[in-house]
C-alpha positions in Angstrom: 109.2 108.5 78.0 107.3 108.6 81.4 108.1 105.6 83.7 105.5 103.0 85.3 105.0 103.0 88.6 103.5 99.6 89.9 101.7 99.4 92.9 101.0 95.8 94.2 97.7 94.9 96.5 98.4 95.8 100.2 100.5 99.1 99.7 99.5 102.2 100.7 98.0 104.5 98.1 100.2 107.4 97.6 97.3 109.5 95.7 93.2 109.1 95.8 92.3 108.2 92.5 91.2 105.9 89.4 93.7 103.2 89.4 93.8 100.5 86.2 94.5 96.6 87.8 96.8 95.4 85.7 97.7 91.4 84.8 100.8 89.7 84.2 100.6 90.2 80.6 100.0 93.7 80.7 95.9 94.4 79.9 93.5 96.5 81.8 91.5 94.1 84.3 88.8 96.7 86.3 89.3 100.3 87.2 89.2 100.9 90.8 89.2 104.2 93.2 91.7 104.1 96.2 91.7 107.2 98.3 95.8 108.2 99.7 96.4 106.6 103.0 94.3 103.6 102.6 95.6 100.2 101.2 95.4 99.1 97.7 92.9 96.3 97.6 93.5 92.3 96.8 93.7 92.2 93.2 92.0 88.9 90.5 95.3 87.1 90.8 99.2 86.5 91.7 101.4 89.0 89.8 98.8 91.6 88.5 99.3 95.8 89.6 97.8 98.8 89.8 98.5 101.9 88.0 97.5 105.8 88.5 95.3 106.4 86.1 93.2 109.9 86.6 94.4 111.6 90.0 91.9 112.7 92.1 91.4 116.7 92.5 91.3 118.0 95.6 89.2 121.5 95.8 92.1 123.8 98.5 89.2 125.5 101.1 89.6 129.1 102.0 
Protein backbone atom coordinates (compact mmCIF):
# COMPACT_ATOMS: atom_id res chain seq x y z
CA UNK A 1 0.00 0.00 0.00
CA UNK A 2 1.62 3.33 -1.12
CA UNK A 3 1.54 6.12 1.67
CA UNK A 4 -0.03 9.78 1.42
CA UNK A 5 1.97 12.42 1.44
CA UNK A 6 0.15 15.70 2.55
CA UNK A 7 1.31 18.87 1.64
CA UNK A 8 -0.39 21.89 3.49
CA UNK A 9 -0.76 25.65 1.73
CA UNK A 10 2.57 27.59 2.22
CA UNK A 11 5.15 24.64 1.78
CA UNK A 12 7.44 24.37 -0.70
CA UNK A 13 6.56 22.10 -3.62
CA UNK A 14 8.96 19.31 -3.78
CA UNK A 15 7.92 18.34 -7.63
CA UNK A 16 6.18 20.65 -10.56
CA UNK A 17 3.06 19.08 -11.10
CA UNK A 18 -0.91 18.42 -11.05
CA UNK A 19 -1.69 18.42 -7.40
CA UNK A 20 -5.54 17.34 -6.10
CA UNK A 21 -6.70 20.00 -2.99
CA UNK A 22 -7.94 17.91 -0.76
CA UNK A 23 -10.74 18.69 2.26
CA UNK A 24 -11.10 17.58 5.68
CA UNK A 25 -13.18 14.76 4.75
CA UNK A 26 -11.16 13.50 2.10
CA UNK A 27 -12.82 14.54 -1.63
CA UNK A 28 -11.17 16.21 -4.50
CA UNK A 29 -11.78 20.16 -4.27
CA UNK A 30 -9.77 21.70 -7.69
CA UNK A 31 -6.70 20.35 -9.40
CA UNK A 32 -3.90 22.76 -9.33
CA UNK A 33 -0.27 22.99 -11.03
CA UNK A 34 2.65 24.01 -8.63
CA UNK A 35 6.04 24.10 -10.20
CA UNK A 36 9.19 22.55 -7.40
CA UNK A 37 10.56 25.51 -5.56
CA UNK A 38 7.58 27.69 -5.39
CA UNK A 39 4.97 27.57 -2.44
CA UNK A 40 1.88 25.63 -2.44
CA UNK A 41 -0.91 28.11 -2.70
CA UNK A 42 -3.76 29.09 0.07
CA UNK A 43 -6.22 26.44 -0.19
CA UNK A 44 -10.71 26.86 0.07
CA UNK A 45 -10.43 26.22 3.84
CA UNK A 46 -8.67 25.29 7.37
CA UNK A 47 -7.54 21.61 7.32
CA UNK A 48 -7.73 20.80 3.50
CA UNK A 49 -4.18 19.39 1.50
CA UNK A 50 -2.67 18.85 -1.42
CA UNK A 51 -1.62 15.69 -2.99
CA UNK A 52 0.80 14.68 -6.16
CA UNK A 53 -1.24 13.81 -8.52
CA UNK A 54 0.56 13.49 -12.26
CA UNK A 55 4.32 14.57 -11.83
CA UNK A 56 5.47 16.82 -14.29
CA UNK A 57 8.17 15.49 -16.99
CA UNK A 58 11.04 17.22 -17.46
CA UNK A 59 12.55 16.69 -21.20
CA UNK A 60 16.91 16.23 -19.96
CA UNK A 61 18.65 18.75 -22.87
CA UNK A 62 21.73 17.48 -24.67
Amino acid sequence: MKTLIKFRPGEIVPQSGIYEEIDVLGNWVIDVTCVRGEHFPPAESNGFYYKIKTAARHKVKG
